[in-house]
N, C-alpha and C positions, 0 to 999 in steps of 0.2 A: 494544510488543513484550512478549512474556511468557513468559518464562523456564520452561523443563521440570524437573526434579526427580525424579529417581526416587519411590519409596516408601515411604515407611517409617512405622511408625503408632504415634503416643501413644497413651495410650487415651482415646478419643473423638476422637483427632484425624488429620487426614492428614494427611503430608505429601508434595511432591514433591520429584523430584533434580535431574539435569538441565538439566530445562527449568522455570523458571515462570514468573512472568509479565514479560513486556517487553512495552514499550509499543511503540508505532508511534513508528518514527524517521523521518522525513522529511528527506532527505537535502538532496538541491535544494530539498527543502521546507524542513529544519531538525532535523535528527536528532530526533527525541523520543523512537526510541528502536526502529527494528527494521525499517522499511521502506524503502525505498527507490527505485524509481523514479517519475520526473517527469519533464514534459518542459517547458522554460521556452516562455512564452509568446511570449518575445519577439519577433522581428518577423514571426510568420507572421501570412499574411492569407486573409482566406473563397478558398473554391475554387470561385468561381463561386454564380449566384445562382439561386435558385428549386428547381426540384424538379430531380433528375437522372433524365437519359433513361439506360435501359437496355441505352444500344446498343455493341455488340462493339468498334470498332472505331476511332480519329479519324482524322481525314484532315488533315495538312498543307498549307498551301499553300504552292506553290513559294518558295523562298528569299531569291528578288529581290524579294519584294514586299513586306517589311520586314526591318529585324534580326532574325538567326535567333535571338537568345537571348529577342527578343520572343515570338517566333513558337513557339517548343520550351516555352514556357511554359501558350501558352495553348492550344497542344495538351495539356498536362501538365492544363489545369485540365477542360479533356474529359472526357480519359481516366477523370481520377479520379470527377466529376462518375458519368462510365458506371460505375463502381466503386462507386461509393456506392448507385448505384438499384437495380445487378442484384441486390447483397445484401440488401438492403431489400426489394422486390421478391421476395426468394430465388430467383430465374433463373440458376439453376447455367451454364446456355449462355453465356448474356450475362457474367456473370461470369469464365466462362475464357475468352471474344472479348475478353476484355482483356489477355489473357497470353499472351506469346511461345510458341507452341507447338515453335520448336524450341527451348528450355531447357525439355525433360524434365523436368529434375528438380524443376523448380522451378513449371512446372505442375501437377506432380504433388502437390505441398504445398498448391499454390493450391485444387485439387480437396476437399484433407484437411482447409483453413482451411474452405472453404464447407459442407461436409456435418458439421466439428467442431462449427459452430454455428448447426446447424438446429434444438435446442430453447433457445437465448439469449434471449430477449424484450426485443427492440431495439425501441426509440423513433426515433432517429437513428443513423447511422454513415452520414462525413463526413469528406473528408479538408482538411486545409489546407497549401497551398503555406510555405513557412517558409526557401527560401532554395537554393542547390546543394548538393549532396554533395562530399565526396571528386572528385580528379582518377581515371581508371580508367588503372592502366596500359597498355604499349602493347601486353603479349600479351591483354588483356582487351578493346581494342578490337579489335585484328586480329581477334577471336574474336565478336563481337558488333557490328560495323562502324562507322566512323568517325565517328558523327554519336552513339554511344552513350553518356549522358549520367548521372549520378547525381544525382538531388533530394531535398530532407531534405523530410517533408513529415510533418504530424501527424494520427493516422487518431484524429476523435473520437467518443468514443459515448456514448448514453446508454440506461441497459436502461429496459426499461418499464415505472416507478414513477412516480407524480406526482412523488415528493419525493426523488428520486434525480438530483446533481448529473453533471454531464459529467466521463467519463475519459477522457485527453489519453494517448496512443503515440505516440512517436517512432519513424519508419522512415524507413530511406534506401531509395528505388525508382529499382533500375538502368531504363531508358529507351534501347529500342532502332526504330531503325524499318526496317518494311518496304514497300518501295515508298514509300507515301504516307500507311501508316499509325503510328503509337505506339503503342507495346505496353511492356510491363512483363515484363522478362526475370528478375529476381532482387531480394531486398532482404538480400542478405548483403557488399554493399559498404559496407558501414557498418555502426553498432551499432545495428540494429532493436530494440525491445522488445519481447519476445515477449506474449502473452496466455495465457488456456488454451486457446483452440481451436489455438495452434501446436504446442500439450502433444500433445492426443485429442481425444475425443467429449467434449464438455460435455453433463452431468446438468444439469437444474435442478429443486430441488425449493423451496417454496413453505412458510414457518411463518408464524403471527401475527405475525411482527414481523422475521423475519429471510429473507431469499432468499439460498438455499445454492447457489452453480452449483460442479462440480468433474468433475474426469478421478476420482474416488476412484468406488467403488460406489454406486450409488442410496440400497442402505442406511445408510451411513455419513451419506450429505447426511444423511437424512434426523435423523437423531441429533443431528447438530449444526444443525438447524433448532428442534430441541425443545429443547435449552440454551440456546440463541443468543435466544429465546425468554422464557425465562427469566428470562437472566441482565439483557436491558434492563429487565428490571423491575426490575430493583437497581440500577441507573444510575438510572431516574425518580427513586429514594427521596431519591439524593443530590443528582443535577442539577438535576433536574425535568424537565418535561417539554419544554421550548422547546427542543426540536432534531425533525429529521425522523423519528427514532425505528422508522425501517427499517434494517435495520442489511443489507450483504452481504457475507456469508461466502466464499470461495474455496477450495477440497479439492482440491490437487493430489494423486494417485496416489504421489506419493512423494516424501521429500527433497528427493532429485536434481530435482526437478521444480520444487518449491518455490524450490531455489537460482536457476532457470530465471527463475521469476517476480523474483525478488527483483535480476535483473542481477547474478549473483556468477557468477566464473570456477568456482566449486567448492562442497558444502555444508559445508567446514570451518567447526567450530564453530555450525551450524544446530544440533548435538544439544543443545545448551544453548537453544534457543527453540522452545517450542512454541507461538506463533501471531509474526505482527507486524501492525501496522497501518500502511496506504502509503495514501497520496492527499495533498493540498496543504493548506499551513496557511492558511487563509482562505477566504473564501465565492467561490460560485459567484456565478456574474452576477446568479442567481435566487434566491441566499441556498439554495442545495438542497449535499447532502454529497455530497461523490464518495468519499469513504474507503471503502477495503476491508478487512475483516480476513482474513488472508491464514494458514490454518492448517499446522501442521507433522503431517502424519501418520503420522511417526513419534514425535514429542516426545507427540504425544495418545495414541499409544496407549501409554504407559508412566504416564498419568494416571489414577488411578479415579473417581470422580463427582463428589467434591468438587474436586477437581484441575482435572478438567477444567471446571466452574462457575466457577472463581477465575480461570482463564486468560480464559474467552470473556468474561466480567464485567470483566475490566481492559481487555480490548481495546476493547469494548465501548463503557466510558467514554472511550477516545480517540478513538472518534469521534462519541462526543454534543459532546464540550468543542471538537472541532474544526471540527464543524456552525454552531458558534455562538461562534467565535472567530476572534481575525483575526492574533495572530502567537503567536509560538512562544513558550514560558516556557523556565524553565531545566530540565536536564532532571530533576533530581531532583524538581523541583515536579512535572513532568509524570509520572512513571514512580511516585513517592511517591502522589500523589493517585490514581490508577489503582489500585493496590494496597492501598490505604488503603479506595477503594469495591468492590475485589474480596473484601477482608477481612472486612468488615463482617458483622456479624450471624452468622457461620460457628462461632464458639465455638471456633477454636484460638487457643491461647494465644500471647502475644509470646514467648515464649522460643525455641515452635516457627517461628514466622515467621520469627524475625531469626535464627534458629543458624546461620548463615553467618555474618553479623558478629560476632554476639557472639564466636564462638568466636577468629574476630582479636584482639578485644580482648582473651580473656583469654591468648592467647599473647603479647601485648604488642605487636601487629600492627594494633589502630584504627585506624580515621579522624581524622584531625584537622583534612578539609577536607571542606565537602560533596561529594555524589558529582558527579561529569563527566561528557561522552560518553565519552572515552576509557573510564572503569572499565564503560561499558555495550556496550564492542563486544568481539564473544563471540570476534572473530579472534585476540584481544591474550591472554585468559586468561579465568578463572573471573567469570563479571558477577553470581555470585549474590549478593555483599555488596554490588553498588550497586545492587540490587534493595532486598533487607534493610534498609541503611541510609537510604535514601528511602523506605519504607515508614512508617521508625520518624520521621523529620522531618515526615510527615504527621500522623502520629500521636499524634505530643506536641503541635503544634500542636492539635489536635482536640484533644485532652485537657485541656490547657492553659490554651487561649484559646477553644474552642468549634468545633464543625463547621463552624456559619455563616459564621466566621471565616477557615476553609481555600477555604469554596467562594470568600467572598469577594475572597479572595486572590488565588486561580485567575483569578476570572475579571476582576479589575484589573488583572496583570502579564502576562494574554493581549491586552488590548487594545493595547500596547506600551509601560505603562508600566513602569520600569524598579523591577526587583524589593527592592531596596534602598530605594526611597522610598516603598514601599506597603508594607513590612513594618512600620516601623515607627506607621501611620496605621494601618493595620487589627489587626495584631497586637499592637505597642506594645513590639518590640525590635527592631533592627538585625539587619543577615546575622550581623555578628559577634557578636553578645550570640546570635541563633538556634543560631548554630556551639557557640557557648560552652556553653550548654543540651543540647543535641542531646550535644554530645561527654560529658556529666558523668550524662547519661540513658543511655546506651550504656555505661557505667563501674556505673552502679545497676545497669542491667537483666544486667549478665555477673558480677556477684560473686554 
């Protein structure tokens, strides 16, 4: 995730307010630090085999001729199957032949999902069965008829990148029928995940290294295609280059929209993060990234160049290290190390960097533990000291003991060993002798 920051400027330096950099929090995934939806893998299963037909419509058979909960299934794996092809396909016809036409309203969304993402560049999209929904109450069935059913099913996709892993959606799809057919009347009986095409119109624009899709202006993509650009070239410096090194970008139109993606009831406290990054901590089946960087365009646009280079460059690294990582570190490692390569080479100074922390310390307000998730969730209060303060533990590490030595670190206490018995083999102190150091470096750097 990466925190926004107003502006204000040293000489020769920028800084921001607000918002600056937060890393990607992975929630179900593992906080790290700003995003948030997943959908767990758990028991769902394929949705039928081979290529899906196009066609409007499935047809049940009568009820006596097996268990209907059998039966309501593998119409369900139909349907979807025909859901999958008409989009694929882009057969807008065949597409709404799967949707209850007497739910209005909800066709009509259907219509605005299919035309939202007619410039997408889809490889796959695919749903899978995952188990029942919610019970529907009984004015819900009186109103949608007795056999009306809800199923949690996971819609997955993958855009058209070689090296671009699969994004997993949770929806619940209400299930109605008529006569003898199954049709899909709503998916508001549950907690759906929206996308952007539930936003608007999805842009897509296209950089050397970055694919921007967004409901925001063509212009704007394209702006953050030339950063985004950019800024993995300052991740190679420190990573390397062993990750898929296509990074995608997301521009929703606003805040509010942002909050949309992000599954938040509201954008409270969004104005303190201008990007996050969301996808799963570990590898795809095929070792490919599904990570998104997911922008705030509001918190960017209170960023000037440099601002906004530090934000996309921290994100950036959260999803090269996660491309090529299999669990989650602690979060100050994660959110420090991000900010530590978004820092890099930029020529502002630590004083400007860390002025959130220090400035506690010199009111008598330090840290005396490393940072938390708690001090990084922007609902609770101010996250820009456990931005600052994980910066600076990255920092003196590098300084200290050597870069080689941070990535090193990184990339042992990602594979799941525990951070505590790698510190002291790679760096040659303890958490608590680190803590001890860190706190007496934060006491140098604020007098």
């Amino acid at each position: 995730m990466a925190r926004v920051q107003g502006e204000q400027r040293a000489p020769d330096e920028e800084r921001w307010g607000p918002v600056r950099t937060t890393a990607a929090v992975v929630l179900v995934l593992a906080l790290v630090s700003g995003g948030l939806w997943l959908v767990g893998r758990g028991e769902a299963r394929p949705a039928g085999d081979g290529a899906a037909s196009p066609s409007s419509t499935v047809t049940m058979s009568p009820p006596d001729t097996a268990d209907l909960s059998v039966l309501r299934v593998q119409a369900l794996d139909e349907l979807l199957a025909a859901r999958s092809g008409a989009l694929l396909a882009r057969d807008r016809k065949a597409w709404l032949g799967t949707v209850d036409s007497a739910s209005t309203e909800f066709a009509a969304r259907q219509a605005a999902v299919f035309d939202n993402v007619a410039e997408v560049p889809l490889a796959d999209w695919r749903y899978e069965y995952a188990g029942d929904g919610p019970s529907l109450p009984a004015d819900r069935l009186d109103s949608l008829g007795p056999d009306a059913w809800v199923a949690r099913v996971v819609l997955v996709y993958r855009l058209d990148e070689a090296d671009l892993g699969e994004v997993r959606r949770e929806q619940y799809l209400t299930l109605v029928r008529r006569d003898q057919d199954w049709l899909v009347a709503d998916d508001t009986d549950g907690g759906s995940s929206p996308d952007l095409w539930d936003l608007g119109p999805v842009h897509v624009v296209r950089g050397e290294r970055a694919l921007v899709l967004g409901t925001a202006p063509v212009e704007d993509l394209r702006r953050y295609a030339d950063e985004a650009d950019h800024a993995a070239g300052h991740v190679d410096e420190v990573w390397g280059t062993a990750w898929p090194r296509t990074v995608v970008v997301m521009v929703p139109s606003t805040q509010q929209e942002m909050a949309r993606l992000l599954l938040r009831h509201d954008d409270t406290g969004l104005d303190q993060i201008a990007a996050v990054t969301t996808g799963e901590v570990g590898l795809d089946t095929d070792g490919a990234s599904a990570d998104r960087v997911v922008a705030n365009p509001a918190g960017f646009a209170q960023l000037g160049p440099l601002g906004r280079q530090v934000v996309l460059t921290h994100e950036i690294t959260h999803v090269a290290v996660r491309a090529t990582t299999a669990e989650a570190v602690p979060i100050w490692l994660s959110e420090g190390f991000a900010d530590y390569v978004a820092y890099k080479g930029t020529g502002v100074s630590r004083a400007v960097i860390a002025q959130d922390v220090l400035d506690k310390v010199r009111a008598g307000e330090g840290p005396t533990v490393l940072p938390t998730a708690a001090d990084f969730d922007p609902s609770r209060g101010d996250i820009a000291p456990a931005y600052s303060g994980s910066w600076l533990v990255a920092e003196l590490i590098a300084r200290r003991w050597g870069e080689p030595e941070l990535v090193e670190l990184y990339r042992q206490v990602s594979t799941g060993a525990p951070v505590g018995s790698v510190l002291p083999e790679v760096v040659g102190v303890d958490e608590t002798q680190l803590t001890a150091e860190w706190v007496a470096y934060l006491d140098e750097l604020a007098s």
